[in-house]
C-alpha positions in Angstrom: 0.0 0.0 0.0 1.3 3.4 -0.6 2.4 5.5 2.2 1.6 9.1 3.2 4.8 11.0 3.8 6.4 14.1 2.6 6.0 14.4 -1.3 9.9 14.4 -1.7 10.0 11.0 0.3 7.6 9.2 -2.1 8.5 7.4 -5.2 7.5 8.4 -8.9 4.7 6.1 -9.2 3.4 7.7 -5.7 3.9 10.9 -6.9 2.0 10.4 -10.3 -0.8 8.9 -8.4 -1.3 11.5 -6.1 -1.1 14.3 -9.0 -3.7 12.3 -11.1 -6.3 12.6 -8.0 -5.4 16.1 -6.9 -5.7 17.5 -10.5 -9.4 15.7 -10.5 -11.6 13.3 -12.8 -11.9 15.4 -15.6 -8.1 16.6 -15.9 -7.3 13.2 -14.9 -9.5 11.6 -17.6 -7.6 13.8 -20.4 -4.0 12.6 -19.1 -5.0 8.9 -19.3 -5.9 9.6 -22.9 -2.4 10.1 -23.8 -1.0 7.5 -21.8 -0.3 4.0 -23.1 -2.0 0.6 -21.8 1.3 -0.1 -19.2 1.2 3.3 -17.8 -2.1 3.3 -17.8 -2.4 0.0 -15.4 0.6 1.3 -13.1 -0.6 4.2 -12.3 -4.3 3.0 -11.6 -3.3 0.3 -9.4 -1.1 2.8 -7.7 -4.3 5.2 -6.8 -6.1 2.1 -5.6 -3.5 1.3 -3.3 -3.3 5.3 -1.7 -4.5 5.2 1.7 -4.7 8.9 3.3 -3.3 11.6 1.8 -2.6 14.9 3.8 -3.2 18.4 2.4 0.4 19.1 2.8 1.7 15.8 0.5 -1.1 17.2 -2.0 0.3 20.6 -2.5 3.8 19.2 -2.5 3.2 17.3 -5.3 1.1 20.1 -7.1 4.2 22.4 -6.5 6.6 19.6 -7.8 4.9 19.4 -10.9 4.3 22.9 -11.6 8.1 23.3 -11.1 8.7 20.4 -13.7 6.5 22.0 -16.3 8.1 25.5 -16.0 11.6 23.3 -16.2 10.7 21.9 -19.0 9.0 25.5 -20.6 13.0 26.9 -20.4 14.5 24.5 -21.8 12.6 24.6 -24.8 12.9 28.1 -24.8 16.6 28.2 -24.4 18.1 24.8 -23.8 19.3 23.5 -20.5 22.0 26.3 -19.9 18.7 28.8 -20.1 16.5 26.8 -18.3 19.2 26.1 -15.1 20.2 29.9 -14.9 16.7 30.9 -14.6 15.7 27.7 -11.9 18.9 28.4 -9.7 18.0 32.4 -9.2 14.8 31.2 -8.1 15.1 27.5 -6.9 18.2 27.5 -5.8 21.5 25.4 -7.3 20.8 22.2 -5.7 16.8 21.9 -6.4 17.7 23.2 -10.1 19.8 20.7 -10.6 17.5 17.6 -9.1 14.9 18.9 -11.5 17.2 19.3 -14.7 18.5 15.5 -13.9 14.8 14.1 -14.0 14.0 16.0 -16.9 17.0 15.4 -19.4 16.8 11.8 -18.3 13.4 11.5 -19.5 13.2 13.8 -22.5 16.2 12.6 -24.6 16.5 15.9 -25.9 17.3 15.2 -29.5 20.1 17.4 -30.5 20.1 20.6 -33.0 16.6 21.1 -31.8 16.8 24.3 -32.8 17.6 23.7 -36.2 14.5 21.9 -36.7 12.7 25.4 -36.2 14.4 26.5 -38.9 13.3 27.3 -42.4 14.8 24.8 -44.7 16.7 27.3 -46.7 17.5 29.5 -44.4 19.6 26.3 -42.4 21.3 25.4 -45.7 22.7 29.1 -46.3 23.9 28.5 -42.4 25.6 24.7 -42.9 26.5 23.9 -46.9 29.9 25.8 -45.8 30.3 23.3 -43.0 31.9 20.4 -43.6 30.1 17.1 -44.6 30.8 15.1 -41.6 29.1 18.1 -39.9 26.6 18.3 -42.3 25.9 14.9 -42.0 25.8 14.7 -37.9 22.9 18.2 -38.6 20.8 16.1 -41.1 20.5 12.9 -39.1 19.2 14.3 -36.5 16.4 16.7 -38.6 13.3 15.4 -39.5 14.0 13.3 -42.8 11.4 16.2 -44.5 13.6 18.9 -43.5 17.0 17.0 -43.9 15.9 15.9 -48.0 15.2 20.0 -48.6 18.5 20.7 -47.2 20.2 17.8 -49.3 18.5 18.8 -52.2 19.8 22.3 -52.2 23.8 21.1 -51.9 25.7 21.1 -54.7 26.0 17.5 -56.4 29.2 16.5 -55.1 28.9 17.3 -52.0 25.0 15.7 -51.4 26.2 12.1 -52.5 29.5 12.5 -50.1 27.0 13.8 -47.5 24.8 10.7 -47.7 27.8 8.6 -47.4 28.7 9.9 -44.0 25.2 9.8 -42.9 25.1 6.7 -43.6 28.5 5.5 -42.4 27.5 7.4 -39.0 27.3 5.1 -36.0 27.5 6.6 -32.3 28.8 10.0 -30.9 29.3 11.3 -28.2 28.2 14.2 -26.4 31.3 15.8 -25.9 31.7 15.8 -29.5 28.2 17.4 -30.2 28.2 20.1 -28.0 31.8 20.9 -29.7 29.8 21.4 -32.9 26.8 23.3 -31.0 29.3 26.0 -29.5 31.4 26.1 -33.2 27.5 26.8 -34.8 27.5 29.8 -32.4 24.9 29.4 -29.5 22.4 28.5 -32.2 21.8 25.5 -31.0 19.9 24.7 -27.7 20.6 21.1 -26.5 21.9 18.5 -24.3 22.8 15.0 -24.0 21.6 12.9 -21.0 23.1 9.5 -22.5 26.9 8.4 -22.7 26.6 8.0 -26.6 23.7 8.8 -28.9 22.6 6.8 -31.8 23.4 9.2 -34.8 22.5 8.5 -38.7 22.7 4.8 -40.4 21.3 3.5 -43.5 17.7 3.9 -42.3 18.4 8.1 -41.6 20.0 8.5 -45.1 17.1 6.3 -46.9 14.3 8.7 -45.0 16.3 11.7 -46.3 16.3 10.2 -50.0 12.7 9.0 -49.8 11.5 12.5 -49.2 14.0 14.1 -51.6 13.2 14.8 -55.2 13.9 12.5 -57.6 17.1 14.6 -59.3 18.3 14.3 -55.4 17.9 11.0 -55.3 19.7 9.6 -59.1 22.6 12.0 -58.5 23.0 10.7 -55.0 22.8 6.7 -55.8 24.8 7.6 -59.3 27.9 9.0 -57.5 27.4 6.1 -54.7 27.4 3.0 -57.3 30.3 4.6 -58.7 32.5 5.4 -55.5 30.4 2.9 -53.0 29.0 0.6 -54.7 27.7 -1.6 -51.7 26.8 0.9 -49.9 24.4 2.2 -53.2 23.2 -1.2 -53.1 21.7 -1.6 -49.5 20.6 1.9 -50.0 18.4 1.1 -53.1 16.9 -2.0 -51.3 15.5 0.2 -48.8 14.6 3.5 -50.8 11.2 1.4 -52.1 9.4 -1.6 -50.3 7.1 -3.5 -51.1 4.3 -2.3 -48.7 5.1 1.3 -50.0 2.8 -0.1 -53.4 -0.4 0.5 -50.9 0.2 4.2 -51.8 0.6 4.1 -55.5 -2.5 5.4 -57.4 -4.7 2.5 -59.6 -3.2 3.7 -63.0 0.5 3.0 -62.2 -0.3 -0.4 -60.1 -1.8 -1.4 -63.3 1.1 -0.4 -65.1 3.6 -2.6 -63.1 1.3 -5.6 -63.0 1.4 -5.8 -67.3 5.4 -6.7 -66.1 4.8 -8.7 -63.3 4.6 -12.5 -63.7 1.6 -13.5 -62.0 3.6 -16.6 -60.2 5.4 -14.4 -58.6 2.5 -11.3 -57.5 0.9 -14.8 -56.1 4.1 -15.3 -54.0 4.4 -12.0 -52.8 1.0 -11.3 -52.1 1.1 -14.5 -49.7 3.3 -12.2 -47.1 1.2 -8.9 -47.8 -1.7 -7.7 -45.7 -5.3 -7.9 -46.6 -5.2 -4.1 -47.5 -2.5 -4.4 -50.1 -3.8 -7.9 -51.4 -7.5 -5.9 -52.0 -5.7 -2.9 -53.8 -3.6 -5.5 -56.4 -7.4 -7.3 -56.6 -9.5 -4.2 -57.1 -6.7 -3.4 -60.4 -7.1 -6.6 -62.2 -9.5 -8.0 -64.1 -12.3 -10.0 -62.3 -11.6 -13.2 -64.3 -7.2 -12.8 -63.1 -7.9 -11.8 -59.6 -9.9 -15.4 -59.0 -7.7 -16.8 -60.4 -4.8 -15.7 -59.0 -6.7 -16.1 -55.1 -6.6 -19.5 -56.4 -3.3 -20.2 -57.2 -2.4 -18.7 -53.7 -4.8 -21.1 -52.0 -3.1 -23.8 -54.0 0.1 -22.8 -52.7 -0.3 -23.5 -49.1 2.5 -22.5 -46.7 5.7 -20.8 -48.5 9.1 -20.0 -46.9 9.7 -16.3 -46.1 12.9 -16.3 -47.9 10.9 -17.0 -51.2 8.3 -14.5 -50.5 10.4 -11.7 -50.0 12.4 -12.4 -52.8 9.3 -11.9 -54.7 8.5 -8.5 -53.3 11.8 -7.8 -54.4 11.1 -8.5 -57.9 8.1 -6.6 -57.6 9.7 -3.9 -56.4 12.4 -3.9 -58.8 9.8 -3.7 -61.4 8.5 -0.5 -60.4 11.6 1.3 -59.7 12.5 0.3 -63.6 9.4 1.7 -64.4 9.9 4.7 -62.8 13.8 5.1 -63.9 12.3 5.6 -67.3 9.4 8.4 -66.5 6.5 5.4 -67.3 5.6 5.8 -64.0 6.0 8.4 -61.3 6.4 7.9 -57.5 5.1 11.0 -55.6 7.9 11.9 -53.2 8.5 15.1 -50.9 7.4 18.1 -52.3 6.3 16.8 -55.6 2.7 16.1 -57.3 1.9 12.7 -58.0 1.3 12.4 -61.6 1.2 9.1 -63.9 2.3 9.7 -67.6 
């Protein structure tokens, strides 16, 4: 059972449970709306379990959490250096720092936060003097939107050495960030809580590309196949999967299935879900979509290996399709149109 006592003394699930009742049922009833099932059933079973609680632990915790949110409120505003300044003059140095610890321990502050306010040209005007590796540390932390208007506006060589690096980027640590914060001139508001921070990787450079423009993309993966060419390669596999068909329009799905041998759609299809299945059904003709559910049921139960290699072809189809303008994948920024 949970104990009364002074609101410093209790733990964080007391804490929680006695903010959830003091705020009320209505408040209350909001908060659990953004909570997930776990949290949800932790903190519950922790109000059940409150026996008396004192007007004194109530304010406590009320004050606790207003001083949290204002923590929280300055370092957005102006990064943890801001936010401790302003809790020390009126907190004082010790409970500053007690709140600070809680909050960067929680948050994961990303860094270059502040970058991510920025208007995408007005950041590349700032960084494409930079060089790549730092431009490449920037972009893997922006949102892959931002970071494929940024790529897009380097100049040729430099975006295909850029994606390299971003994707040849494996852990950093903080000392080494904040050394590039102070360099980019107090522009940048951030901290790191952790000893090492995961930082770009094939999956950060393949965002950036997917949301680039296509003249991004091609002069990117030319100058890797030529100067990395396995590095292009594991790049291309992931730039265009086979669940990404769900968002193709009806005229170009009907466009890659006149290519695609219908032994291997059946194969595929058998690993798909029933969403995708119904949009490759819904483009062919009644007569080839029974009889391709049939073939499927007549397949019974088929390796993994074999059904992702015939994704693959799939997806290898409408790539070559769209290398030569027959079909046109809508990327960021950019209409989608079919010619």
């Amino acid at each position: 059972m949970a104990k009364a006592g002074k609101g410093r003394d209790l733990s964080g699930k007391e804490r929680s449970a006695i903010l959830m009742v003091a705020l009320g049922n209505e408040i209350a009833a909001n908060i659990y709306k953004q909570l997930d099932d776990a949290t949800i059933e932790i903190v519950t079973l922790e109000i059940a379990n409150l026996r008396k609680v004192t007007p004194e632990m109530r304010l406590d915790v009320l004050k606790e959490a207003q001083e949290m949110l204002l923590a929280r409120e300055y370092m957005a505003r102006g990064g943890v250096d801001y936010a401790r300044d302003i809790l020390e003059r009126a907190l004082g140095p010790e409970r500053a720092q007690s709140l600070l610890s809680r909050i960067t321990a929680s948050l994961q502050v990303r860094p270059f936060d502040f970058m991510r306010h920025t208007d995408p040209q007005q950041l590349l005007g700032f960084i494409q003097s930079e060089h790549p590796q730092t431009i490449a540390l920037i972009l893997s932390y922006l949102e892959p939107e931002q970071a494929a208007q940024v790529i897009g506006g380097l100049a040729a060589s430099l975006q295909a050495e850029v994606a390299k690096r971003i994707a040849r980027m494996d852990r950093i640590t903080p000392e080494v960030l904040r050394e590039v914060e102070r360099v980019l001139e107090r522009k940048l508001s951030t901290v790191m809580g952790q000893d090492f921070t995961l930082a770009g990787g094939i999956d950060a450079i393949v965002n950036i590309i997917n949301n680039a423009d296509r003249a991004t993309e091609r002069n990117i993966m030319e100058h890797l196949e030529e100067n990395d060419p396995e590095l292009a390669e594991e790049i291309k596999r992931r730039l265009f999967v086979f669940e990404d068909i769900i968002k193709m329009d009806d005229r170009s799905l009907q466009r890659v299935l006149r290519e695609v041998e219908m032994k291997e759609l059946g194969l595929a299809l058998k690993g798909a879900t029933e969403e995708l299945r119904s949009k490759f059904f819904r483009n062919m003709s009644k007569r080839a979509a029974e009889m391709l559910k049939e073939d499927m049921d007549y397949m019974g139960p088929v390796r993994v290996r074999d059904v992702e290699e015939s994704q693959q072809k799939v997806v290898n189809v409408v790539r070559a399709l769209e290398d030569t303008g027959e079909i046109i994948i809508s990327r960021g920024g950019e209409e989608e149109l079919v010619v």
